[in-house]
C-alpha positions as CSV (number, residue, x, y, z in Angstrom):
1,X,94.8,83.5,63.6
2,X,93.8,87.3,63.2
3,X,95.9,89.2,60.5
4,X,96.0,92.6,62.0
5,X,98.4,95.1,61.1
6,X,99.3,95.9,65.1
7,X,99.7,93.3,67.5
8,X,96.7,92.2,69.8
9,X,97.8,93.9,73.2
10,X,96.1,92.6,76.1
11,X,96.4,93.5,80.3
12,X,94.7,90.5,82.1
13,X,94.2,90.0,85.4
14,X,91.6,89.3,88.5
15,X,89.6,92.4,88.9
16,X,91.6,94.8,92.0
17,X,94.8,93.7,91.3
18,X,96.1,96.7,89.7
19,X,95.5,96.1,86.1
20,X,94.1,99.7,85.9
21,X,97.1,101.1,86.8
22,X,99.2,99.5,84.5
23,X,96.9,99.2,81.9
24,X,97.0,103.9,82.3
25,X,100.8,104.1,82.8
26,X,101.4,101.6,79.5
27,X,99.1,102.8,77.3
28,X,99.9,107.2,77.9
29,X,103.5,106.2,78.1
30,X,103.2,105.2,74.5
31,X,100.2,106.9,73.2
32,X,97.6,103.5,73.0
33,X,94.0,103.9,73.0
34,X,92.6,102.0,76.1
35,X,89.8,99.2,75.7
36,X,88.4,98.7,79.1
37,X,87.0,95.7,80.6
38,X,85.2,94.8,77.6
39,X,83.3,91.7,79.0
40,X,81.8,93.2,81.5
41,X,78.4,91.3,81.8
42,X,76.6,94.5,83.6
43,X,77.5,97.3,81.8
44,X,77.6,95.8,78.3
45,X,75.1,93.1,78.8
46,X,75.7,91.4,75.1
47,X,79.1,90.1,76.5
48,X,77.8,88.0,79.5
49,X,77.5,84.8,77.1
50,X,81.6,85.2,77.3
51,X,82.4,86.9,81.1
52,X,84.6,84.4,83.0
53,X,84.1,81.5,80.2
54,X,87.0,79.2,79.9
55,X,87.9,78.5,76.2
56,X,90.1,75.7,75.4
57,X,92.6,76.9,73.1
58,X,91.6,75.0,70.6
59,X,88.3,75.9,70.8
60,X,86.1,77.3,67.9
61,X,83.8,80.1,68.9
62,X,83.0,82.2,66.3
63,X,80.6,84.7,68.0
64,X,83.6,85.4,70.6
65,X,86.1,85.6,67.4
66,X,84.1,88.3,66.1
67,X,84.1,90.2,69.0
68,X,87.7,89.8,69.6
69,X,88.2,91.3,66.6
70,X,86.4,94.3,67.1
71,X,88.7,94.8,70.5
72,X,91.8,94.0,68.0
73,X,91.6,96.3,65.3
74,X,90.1,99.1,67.5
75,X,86.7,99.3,66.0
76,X,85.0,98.3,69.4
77,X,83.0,101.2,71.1
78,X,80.6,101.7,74.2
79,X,80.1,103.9,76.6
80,X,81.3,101.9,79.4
81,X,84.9,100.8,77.8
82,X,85.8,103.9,76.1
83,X,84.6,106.4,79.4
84,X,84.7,103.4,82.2
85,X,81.2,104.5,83.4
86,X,78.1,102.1,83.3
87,X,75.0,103.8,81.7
88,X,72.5,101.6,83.8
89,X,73.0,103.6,86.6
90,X,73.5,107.1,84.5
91,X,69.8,106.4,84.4
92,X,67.8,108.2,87.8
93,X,65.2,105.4,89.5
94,X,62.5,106.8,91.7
95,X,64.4,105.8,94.7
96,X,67.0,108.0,93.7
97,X,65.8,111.1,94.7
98,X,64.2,109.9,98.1
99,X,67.4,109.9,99.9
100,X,70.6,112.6,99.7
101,X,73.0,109.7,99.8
102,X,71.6,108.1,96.6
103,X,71.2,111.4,95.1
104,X,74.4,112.4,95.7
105,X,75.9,109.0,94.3
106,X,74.1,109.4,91.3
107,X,75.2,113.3,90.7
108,X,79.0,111.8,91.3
109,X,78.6,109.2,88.4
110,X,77.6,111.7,86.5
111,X,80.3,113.8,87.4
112,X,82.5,111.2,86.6
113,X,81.4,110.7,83.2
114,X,81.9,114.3,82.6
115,X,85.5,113.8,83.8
116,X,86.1,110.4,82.1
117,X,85.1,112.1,78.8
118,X,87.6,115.0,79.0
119,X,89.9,112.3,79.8
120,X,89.8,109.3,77.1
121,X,88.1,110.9,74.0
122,X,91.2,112.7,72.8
123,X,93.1,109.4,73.0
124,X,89.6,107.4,70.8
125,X,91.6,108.6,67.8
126,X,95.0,106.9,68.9
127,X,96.1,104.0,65.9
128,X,96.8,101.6,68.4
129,X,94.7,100.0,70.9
130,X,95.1,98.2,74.4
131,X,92.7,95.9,75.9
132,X,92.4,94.9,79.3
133,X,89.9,92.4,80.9
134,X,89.7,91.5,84.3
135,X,87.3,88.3,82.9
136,X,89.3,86.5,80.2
137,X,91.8,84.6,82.2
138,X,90.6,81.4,81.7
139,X,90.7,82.3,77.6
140,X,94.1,84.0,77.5
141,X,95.1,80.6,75.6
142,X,92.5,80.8,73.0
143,X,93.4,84.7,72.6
144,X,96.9,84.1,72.1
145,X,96.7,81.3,69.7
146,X,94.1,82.7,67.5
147,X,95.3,86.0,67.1
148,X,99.2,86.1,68.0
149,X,98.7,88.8,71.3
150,X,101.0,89.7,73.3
151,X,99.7,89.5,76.6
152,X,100.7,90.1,80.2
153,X,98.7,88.5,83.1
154,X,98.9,90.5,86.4
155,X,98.7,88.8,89.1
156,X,98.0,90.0,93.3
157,X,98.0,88.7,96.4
158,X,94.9,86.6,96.9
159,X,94.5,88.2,100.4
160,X,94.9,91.7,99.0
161,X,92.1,91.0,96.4
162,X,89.4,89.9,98.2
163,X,90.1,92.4,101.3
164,X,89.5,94.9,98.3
165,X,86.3,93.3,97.5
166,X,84.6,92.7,100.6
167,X,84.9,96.3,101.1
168,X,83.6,97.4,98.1
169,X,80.8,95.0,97.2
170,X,78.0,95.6,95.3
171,X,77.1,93.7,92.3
172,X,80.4,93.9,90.8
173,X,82.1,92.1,93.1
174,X,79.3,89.3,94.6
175,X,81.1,86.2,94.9
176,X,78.2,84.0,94.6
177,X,77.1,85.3,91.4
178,X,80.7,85.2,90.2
179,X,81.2,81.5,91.7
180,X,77.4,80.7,89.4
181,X,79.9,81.4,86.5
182,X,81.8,78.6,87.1
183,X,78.9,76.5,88.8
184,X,77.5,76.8,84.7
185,X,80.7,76.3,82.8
186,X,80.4,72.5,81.8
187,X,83.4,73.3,79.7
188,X,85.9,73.8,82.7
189,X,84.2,71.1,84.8
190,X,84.7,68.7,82.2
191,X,88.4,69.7,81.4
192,X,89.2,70.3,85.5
193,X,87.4,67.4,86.6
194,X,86.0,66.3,90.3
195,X,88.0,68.8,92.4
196,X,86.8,71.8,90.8
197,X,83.0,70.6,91.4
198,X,83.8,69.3,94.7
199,X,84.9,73.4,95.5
200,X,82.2,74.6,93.7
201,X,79.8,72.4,95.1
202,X,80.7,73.6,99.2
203,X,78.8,76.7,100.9
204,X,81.2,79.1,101.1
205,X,81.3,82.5,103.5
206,X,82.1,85.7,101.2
207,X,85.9,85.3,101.9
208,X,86.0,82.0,100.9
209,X,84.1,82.6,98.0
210,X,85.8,85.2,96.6
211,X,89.1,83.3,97.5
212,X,87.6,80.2,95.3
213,X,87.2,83.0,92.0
214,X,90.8,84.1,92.5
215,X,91.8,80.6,92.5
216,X,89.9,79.8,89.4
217,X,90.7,82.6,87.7
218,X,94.6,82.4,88.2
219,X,95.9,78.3,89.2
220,X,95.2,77.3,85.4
221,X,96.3,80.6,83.3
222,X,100.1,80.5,85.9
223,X,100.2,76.7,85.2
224,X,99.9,77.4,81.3
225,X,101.8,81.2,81.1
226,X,104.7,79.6,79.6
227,X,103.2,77.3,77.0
228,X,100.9,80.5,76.4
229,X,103.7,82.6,76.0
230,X,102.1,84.6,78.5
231,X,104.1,87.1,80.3
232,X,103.2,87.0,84.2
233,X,104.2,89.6,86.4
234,X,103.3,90.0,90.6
235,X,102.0,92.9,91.5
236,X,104.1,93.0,94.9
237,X,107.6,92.9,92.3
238,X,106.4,95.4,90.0
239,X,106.3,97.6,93.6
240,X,109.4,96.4,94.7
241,X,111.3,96.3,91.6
242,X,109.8,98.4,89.3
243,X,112.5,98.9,86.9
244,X,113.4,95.1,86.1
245,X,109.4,94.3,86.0
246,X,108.0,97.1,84.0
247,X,110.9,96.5,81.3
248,X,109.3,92.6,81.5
249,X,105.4,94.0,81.0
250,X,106.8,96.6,78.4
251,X,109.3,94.2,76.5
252,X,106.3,91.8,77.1
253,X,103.6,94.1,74.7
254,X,107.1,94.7,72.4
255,X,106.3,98.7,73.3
256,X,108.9,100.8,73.1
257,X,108.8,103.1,75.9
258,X,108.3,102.2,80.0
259,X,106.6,104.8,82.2
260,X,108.5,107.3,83.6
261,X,108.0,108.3,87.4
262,X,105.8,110.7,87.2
263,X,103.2,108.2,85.6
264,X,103.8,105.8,88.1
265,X,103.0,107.7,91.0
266,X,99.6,108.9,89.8
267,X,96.8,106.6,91.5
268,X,94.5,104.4,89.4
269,X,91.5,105.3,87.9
270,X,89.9,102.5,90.0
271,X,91.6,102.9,93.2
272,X,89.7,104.2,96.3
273,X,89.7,107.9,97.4
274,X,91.8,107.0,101.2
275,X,95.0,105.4,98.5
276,X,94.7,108.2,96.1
277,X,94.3,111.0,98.7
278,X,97.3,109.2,100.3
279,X,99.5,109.3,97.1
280,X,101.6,106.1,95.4
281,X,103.3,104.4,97.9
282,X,105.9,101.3,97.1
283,X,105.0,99.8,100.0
284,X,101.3,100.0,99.6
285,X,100.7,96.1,99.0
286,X,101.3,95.3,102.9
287,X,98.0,98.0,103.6
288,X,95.7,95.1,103.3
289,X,96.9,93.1,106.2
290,X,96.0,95.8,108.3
291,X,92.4,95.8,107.2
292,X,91.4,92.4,106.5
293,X,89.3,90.7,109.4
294,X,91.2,88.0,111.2
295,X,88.1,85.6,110.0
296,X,88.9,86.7,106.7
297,X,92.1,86.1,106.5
298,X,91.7,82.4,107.6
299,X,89.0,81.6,105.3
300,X,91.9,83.1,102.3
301,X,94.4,80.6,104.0
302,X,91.9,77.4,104.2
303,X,90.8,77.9,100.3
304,X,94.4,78.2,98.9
305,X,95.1,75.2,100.7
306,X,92.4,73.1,99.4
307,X,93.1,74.5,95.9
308,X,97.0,74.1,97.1
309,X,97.8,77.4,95.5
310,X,101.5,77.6,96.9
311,X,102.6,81.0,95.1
312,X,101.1,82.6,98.3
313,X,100.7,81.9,101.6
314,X,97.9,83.5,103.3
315,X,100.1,85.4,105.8
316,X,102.8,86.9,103.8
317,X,102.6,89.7,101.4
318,X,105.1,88.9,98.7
319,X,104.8,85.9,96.4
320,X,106.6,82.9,96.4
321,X,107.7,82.3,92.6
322,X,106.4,79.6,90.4
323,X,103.3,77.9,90.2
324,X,103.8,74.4,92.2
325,X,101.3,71.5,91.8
326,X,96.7,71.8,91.5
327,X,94.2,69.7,92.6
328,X,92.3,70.2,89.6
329,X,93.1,67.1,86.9
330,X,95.3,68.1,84.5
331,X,93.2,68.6,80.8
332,X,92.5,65.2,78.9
333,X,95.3,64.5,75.9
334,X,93.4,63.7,72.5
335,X,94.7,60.7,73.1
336,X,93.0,60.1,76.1
């Protein structure tokens, strides 16, 4: 267990669910220094070993201890999760300057940089640290036994997440490279048993694929939250009833101060240009049913019922409640 003289505070989540947001609003309403998606296997390349890995809590990994201690104590750096910009595509390829489009992409990451800079390096100095990842669900466990955090897992509507996804693509958010992850991870086949390869093992259209990742990612860490003493905390209640969930997430971190209003109406860093130019909206997690393809939207319904993920239902914004039954087999006792 880490010895640290702060607590380990850690925002996970499936990436677009709003972790951003909260992960903004949490840390400037109590002056933390942000760590930013550290496991990102793209822009920091040295952390792919660990993206999406599940790590049995009573695992012993030293190589991933080491780097959760630099995210701990604060002494972690890079580019991309103290300024949230990848530097593989700060640098200009030939193709680059043989459209306008590309070239104009390029000059706005750029830009953004520029902007992200003025923004976070005042805060690098801040005593305290935050972390969030959007690829350590299936290790919050291990991270919570081994070095005492205090964590709160965020959690969307599957629908909602991979409507976001499929509009955004690119190689952030490929489902088939993310569902290889998993294909790899003898570690969580051998826990999870047949059912998990069985899913793994089907061709999938995007939807379903990405529906499969959110599954993954979130059926095992709800099932465990408690015994984790991991806070969880729906996306579609923190909208709806902000004041009694953001006391949760902030009595959760044991912070002292919630966001006021102000900080909660400010967009995320990550969200797109329509929902910031549109401004915060309570009501903004029914948006997605207007814009997810009908075809979609069934292949959502027909993963969470083989994976018979009952929080959701496919056609209904708001979350159920708790957690009820999985497929998967449950982990093998030492006795066993």
């Amino acid at each position: 267990m880490g010895n640290f003289e702060q607590p380990f505070l850690v925002i996970g989540g499936s990436g677009r669910s709003g972790t951003t947001w909260v992960l903004d609003a949490v840390a400037q309403a109590n002056g933390l220094r942000t760590i930013f998606e550290p496991l990102h296997p793209f822009a920091i390349p040295e952390m792919r070993p660990y993206a999406y890995r599940y790590i049995p809590t009573d695992c012993d990994s030293p190589g991933l201890q080491v780097l959760m201690e630099g995210f701990a104590d604060g002494s972690f750096h890079s580019i991309w999760s103290d300024y949230r910009v990848r530097t593989d595509r700060l640098r200009p390829r030939f193709e680059t300057f043989c459209s306008r489009d590309k070239l104009s992409r390029f000059y706005r990451r750029w830009k953004k940089l520029y902007k992200n800079y003025h923004t976070y390096n005042e805060t690098l100095g801040h005593p305290r640290v935050i972390t969030k990842f959007i690829r350590a669900n299936q290790m919050l466990g291990w991270i919570r036994k081994h070095f005492d955090a205090r964590i709160v897992l965020l959690v969307r509507h599957p629908g909602a997440v991979v409507e976001s996804q499929l509009r955004l693509g690119g190689d952030d958010w490929n489902p088939y490279e993310m569902l290889d992850h998993y294909r790899n991870d003898e570690a969580l086949l051998s826990t999870y048993g047949t059912a998990y390869r069985r899913l793994l093992g089907q061709d999938l259209t995007p939807a379903q694929a990405l529906t499969t990742v959110w599954c993954i990612q979130n059926q095992m860490p709800l099932r465990e939250a408690e015994h984790n003493d991991v806070v969880v905390v729906y996306y579609e209640r923190l909208l709806e009833n902000p004041a009694q969930e953001w006391e949760r997430i902030i009595r959760g971190l044991g912070l002292p101060h919630a966001p006021d209003a102000v900080l909660l109406k400010r967009p995320s860093q990550q969200a797109s240009m329509q929902s910031s130019r549109g401004g915060f909206d309570p009501q903004s997690y029914r948006r997605w049913m207007d814009r997810i393809p009908t075809s979609a939207l069934e292949d959502v319904n027909r993963i969470l019922q083989e994976f018979e993920m009952t929080v959701y239902d496919a056609h209904d914004p708001l979350p159920k409640g708790d957690l009820i039954a999985a497929p998967c087999d449950r982990p093998r006792s030492e006795s066993e």
